[in-house]
N, C-alpha and C positions, 0 to 999 in steps of 0.2 A: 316370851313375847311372840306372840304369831306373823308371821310374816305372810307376805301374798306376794307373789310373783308375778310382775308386772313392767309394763314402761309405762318410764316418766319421762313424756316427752315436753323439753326445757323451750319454749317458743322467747324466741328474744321479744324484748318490747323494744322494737326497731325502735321508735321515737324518742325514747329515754335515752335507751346508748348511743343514738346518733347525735343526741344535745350534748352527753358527755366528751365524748370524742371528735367531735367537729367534722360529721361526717354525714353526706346525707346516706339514704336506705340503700339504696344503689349499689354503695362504696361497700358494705358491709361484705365481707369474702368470707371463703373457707376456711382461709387460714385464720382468719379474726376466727370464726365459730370454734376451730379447733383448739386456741387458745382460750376463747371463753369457757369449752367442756373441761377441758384441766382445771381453770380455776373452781368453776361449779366441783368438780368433780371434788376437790377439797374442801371447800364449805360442805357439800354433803357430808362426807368422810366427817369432818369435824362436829357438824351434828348427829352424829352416830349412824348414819345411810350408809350404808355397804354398799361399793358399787362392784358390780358383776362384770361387766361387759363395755367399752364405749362402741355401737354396733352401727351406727352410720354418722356419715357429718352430710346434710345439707345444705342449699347456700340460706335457706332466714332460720332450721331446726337442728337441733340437735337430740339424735336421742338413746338416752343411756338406762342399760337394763339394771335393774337395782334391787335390793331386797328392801321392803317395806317396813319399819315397823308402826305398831299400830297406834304407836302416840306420836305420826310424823306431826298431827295437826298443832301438839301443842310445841315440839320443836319448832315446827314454822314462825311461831308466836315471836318466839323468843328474839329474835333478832327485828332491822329497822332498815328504813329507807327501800322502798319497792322500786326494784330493778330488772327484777325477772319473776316470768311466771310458768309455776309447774302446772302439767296438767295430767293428772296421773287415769290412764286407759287399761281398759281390763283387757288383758290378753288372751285372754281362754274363750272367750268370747267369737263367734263366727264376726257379728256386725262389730267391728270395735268401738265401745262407746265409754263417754266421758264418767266414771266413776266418782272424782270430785277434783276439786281445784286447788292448788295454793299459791301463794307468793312468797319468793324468799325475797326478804328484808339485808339488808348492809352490804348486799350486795354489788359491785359496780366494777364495769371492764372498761377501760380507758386505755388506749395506743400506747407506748412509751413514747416520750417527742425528746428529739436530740435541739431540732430549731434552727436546723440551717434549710436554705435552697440551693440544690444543687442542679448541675449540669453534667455532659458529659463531657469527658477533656478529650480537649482535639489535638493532634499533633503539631500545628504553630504553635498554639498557648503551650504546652508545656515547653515545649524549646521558648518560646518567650520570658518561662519562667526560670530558665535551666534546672527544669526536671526532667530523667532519664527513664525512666522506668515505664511499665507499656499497663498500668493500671493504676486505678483513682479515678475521684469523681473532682469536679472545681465547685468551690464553696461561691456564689454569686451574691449570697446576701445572707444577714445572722438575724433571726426571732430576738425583739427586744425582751431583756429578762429573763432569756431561756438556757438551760446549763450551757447551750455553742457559748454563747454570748458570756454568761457567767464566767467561763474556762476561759474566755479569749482567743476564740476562734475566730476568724477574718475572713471578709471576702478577699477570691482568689489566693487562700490557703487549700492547698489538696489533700483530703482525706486519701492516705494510703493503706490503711488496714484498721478494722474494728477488732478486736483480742487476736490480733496474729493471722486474722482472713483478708485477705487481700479482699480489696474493695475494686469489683470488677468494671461496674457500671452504674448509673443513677439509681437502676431498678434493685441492684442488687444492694445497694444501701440499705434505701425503704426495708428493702427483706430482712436484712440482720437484721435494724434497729428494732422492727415487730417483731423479733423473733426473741426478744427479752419481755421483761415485765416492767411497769414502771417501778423505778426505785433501786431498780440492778444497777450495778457497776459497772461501767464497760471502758475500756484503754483503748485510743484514738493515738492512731501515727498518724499523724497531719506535715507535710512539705509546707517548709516557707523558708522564702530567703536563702535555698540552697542548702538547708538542714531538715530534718526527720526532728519534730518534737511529740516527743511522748506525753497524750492528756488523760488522766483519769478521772469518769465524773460519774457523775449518777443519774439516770435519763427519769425525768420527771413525764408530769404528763397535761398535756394544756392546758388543766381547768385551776389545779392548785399553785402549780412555782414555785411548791415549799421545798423542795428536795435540794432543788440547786441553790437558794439563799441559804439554806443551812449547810451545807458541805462547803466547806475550804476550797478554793482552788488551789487545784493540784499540777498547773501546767510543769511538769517534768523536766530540767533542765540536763536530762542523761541523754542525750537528742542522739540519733546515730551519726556515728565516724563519717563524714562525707569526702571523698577520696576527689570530687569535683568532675566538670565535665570537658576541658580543656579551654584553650584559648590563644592568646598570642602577645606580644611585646618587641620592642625593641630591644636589642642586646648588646650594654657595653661589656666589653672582655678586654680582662689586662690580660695579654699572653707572654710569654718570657720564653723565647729561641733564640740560640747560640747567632750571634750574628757578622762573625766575624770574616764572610767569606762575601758578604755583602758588603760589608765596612773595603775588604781590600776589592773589589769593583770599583767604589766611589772613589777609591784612592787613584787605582789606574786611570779611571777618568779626568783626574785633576777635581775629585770634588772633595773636601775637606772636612765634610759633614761627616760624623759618623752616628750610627743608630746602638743604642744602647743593649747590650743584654740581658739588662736586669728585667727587661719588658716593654710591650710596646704598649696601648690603647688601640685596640679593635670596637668597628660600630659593626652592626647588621641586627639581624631579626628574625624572627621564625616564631611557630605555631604549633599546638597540640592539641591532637582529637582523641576522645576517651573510645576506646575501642571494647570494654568491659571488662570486668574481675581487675579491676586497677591498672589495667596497659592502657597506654597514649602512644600514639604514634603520630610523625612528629617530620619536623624538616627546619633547618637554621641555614644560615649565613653568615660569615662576618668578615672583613676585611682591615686593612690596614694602608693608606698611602702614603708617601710624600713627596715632596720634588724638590728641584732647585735651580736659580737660571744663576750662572756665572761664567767667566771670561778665565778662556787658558789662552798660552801665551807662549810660544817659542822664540828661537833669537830672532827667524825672520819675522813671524807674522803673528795674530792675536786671533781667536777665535769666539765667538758665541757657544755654549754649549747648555744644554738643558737637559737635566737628568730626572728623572721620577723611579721611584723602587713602591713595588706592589707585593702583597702578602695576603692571599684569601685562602679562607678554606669554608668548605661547608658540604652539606652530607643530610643524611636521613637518622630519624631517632628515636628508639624506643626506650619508654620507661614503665615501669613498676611503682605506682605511686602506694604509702602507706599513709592509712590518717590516724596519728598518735595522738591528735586533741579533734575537737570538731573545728579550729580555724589553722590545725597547725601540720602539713605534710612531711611527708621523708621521701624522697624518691631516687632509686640508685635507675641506674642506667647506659645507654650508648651510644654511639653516635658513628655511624659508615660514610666516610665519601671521600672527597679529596683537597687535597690546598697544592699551593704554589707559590714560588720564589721568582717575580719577574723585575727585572732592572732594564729602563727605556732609556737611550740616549739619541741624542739630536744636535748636529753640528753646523752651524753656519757661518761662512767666512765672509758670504757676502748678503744680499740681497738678493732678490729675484725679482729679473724685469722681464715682462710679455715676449719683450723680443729677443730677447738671447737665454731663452731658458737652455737650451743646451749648451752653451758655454758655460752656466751656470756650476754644470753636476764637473767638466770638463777641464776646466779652468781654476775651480773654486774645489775649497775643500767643504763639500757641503754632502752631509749624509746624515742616515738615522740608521739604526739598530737598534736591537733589543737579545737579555739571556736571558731564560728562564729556565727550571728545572720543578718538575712534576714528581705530585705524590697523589698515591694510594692511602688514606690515615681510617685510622680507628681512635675513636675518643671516648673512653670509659669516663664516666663523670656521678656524682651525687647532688641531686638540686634539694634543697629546703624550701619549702614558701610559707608563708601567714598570710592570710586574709585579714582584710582590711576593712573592707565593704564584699556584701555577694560578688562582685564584678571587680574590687582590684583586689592584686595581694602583691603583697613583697615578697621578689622573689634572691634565691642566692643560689651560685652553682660552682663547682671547684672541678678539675677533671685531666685529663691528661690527654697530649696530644700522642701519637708513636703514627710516623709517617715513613712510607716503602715507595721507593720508585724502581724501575723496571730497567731503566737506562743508566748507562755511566755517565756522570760528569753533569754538566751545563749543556744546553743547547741556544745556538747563534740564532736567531730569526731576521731575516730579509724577506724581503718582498715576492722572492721568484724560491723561496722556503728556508728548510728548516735544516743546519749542520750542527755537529759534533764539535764542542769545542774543546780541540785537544789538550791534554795534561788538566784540564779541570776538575774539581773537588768534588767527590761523593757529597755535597753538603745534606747534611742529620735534618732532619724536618720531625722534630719533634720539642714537647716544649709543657709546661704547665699552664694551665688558664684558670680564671676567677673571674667570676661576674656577678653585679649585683644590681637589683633595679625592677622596677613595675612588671609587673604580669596583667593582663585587663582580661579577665575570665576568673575562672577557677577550675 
């Protein structure tokens, strides 16, 4: 076969491929041309052209040095549909001049089209979405018919990665999607609803739509572990502490109430912020009161008396969240700060008139005090939660209290401060808790 040594330079017929692709002449890039010279380059190949060299890319030519043979014309024949035109120049030639012409037939380069519009994600909208991560694009609208659309892709669903590439920017979309062919496969991490859903589809291309009606949707229900990004709730807590040094208080006071040890009911509340790699860091409160108004009574006289007993504790918190299902947490943990044992008493013998307020305190047995005793706690705990909806889940927590104080005994409190009240009990501040109840986050 004799060969000649030559370029064939491939001139696009900008108006052809720009009716295929929906694009005007303009639009047409380098990166398009350099895709189109791979495909050319294969169709040549395939009809027996040798290709040598790809030795430049321009923005409307491309052109590729190639070995001849001498029956390209009736090669050319052989195929349909004019799409591109060869122009093959003698190279040996000082003036370069046009040798003869062909057109390759069945030939056609078309964009691959995914069929969404996107944006770039601002950091409100993703915290509006509770999504965490510092890349992705936001889906604004889906192409009717188009594999997004076919797969089930949504607006304000966010693409987070195409095969494992983080999806950096709008632009950077455009650039992977062109950087396939139509018909290739491609796996979509898309954010919705506080989950990572895995899509597999096949990117068509906007003239046919056959790709995507014939492939299955594959939306992926393997979605990634979502460990969540914190939030907040109210907190009931059964807590169970020895309480019997509080019990003989109410007794010396003449109050006849005693409080249980099996457990009390604690309210309060607290919050957690995702601080990354599954740590929250965190802060609660919770408390316990009661009171009671009753009359003591000696041989002489009879008294008013009103007693309230207080029980808080609360602290700072960190945990370790695990995601074992995509709606189902583990999370161990712990909790630093302090609680207290306070008991308020108030006694009135009589009334109090404007004008004899000092005969009042003088005359009358009328006074307030108050004991308390302070801790130091540490509360190692395990929380479970399920998700319910993105924004609530039920949550459950079990944990222990162990509390240290610094000082001996109970401390007196008055007005003009704070004494030592002697012979009184190291009382233990420590104790089990359980909680269960709403989380409004994840």
């Amino acid at each position: 076969m004799k060969k000649l040594k030559s370029i064939i330079t491939i001139c696009l017929a900008v108006s052809i491929l720009c009716s295929a692709t929906c694009l005007s002449a303009n639009e047409v890039t380098l990166n398009d041309n350099k895709r189109i010279g791979e495909r050319i380059t294969e169709k040549l190949e395939s009809l027996g052209i040798k290709i040598k060299d790809l030795n430049e890319l321009l923005d409307k030519e491309i052109f590729i040095e190639v070995d001849v043979p001498d029956d390209i014309s009736e090669k050319m024949e052989k195929v349909e549909n004019i799409d591109v035109r060869f122009i093959v120049l003698d190279k040996n030639v000082n003036n370069t001049k046009i040798i003869d012409r062909y057109q390759v037939k069945d030939f056609r380069y078309e964009r691959p089209f995914l069929g969404v519009h996107t944006i770039n994600l601002t950091i409100p909208k993703a915290r509006e979405l509770g999504y965490k991560k510092q890349h992705g694009v936001l889906i604004t609208s889906v192409v009717d018919s188009s594999p997004a659309q076919l797969h089930r892709l949504m607006e304000n669903d966010i693409i987070v990665s195409i095969d494992s590439t983080n999806v950096l920017d709008d632009i950077h979309l455009s650039n992977l999607i062109n950087s396939y062919y139509v018909g290739d496969e491609i796996t979509i991490d898309c954010f919705r609803e506080g989950k990572i859903n895995r899509i597999t589809l096949n990117l068509d291309s906007r003239s046919s739509g056959t790709i995507a009606r014939t492939n299955e949707t594959k939306l992926s229900k393997s979605e990634k572990k979502n460990v969540g990004w914190g939030g907040g709730s109210w907190y009931p807590i059964w807590a169970t502490f020895d309480m019997d040094d509080v019990n003989y208080i109410f007794k010396e006071f003449g109050y006849m109430e005693e409080l249980s040890n099996d457990g009390l009911l604690f309210h309060g509340g607290g919050g957690k912020l995702f601080l990354g790699n599954g740590f929250f860091l965190g802060g609660m409160g919770a408390g316990y009161k009661t009171y009671g108004n009753y009359m003591y009574a000696t041989p002489e006289k009879s008294f008013q008396r009103k007693i309230r007993y207080n029980n808080v504790f609360w602290g700072i918190t960190l945990d370790k969240r695990y995601a074992l299902h995509k709606n189902f947490i583990f999370s161990p943990g712990f909790m630093i700060g302090g609680g207290k044992h306070k008991v308020s008493i108030a006694q009135i013998e009589s009334g109090f008139t404007w004008n004899d307020l000092g005969s009042n305190f003088t005359e009358y047995r009328n006074y307030s005090a108050s004991l308390s005793r302070k801790y130091a706690i540490v509360k190692p705990n395990i929380e479970l939660m399920y998700r319910l909806l993105p924004w609530l889940a039920l949550r459950a927590e079990t944990g222990y209290i162990y509390g240290y104080s610094g000082k001996d005994g109970w401390r007196t409190n008055l007005l003009n401060g704070e004494y030592k009240t002697t012979n009184s009990p190291n009382t233990a501040y420590e104790g089990l808790t359980f909680s269960i109840g709403p989380w409004f986050g994840f």
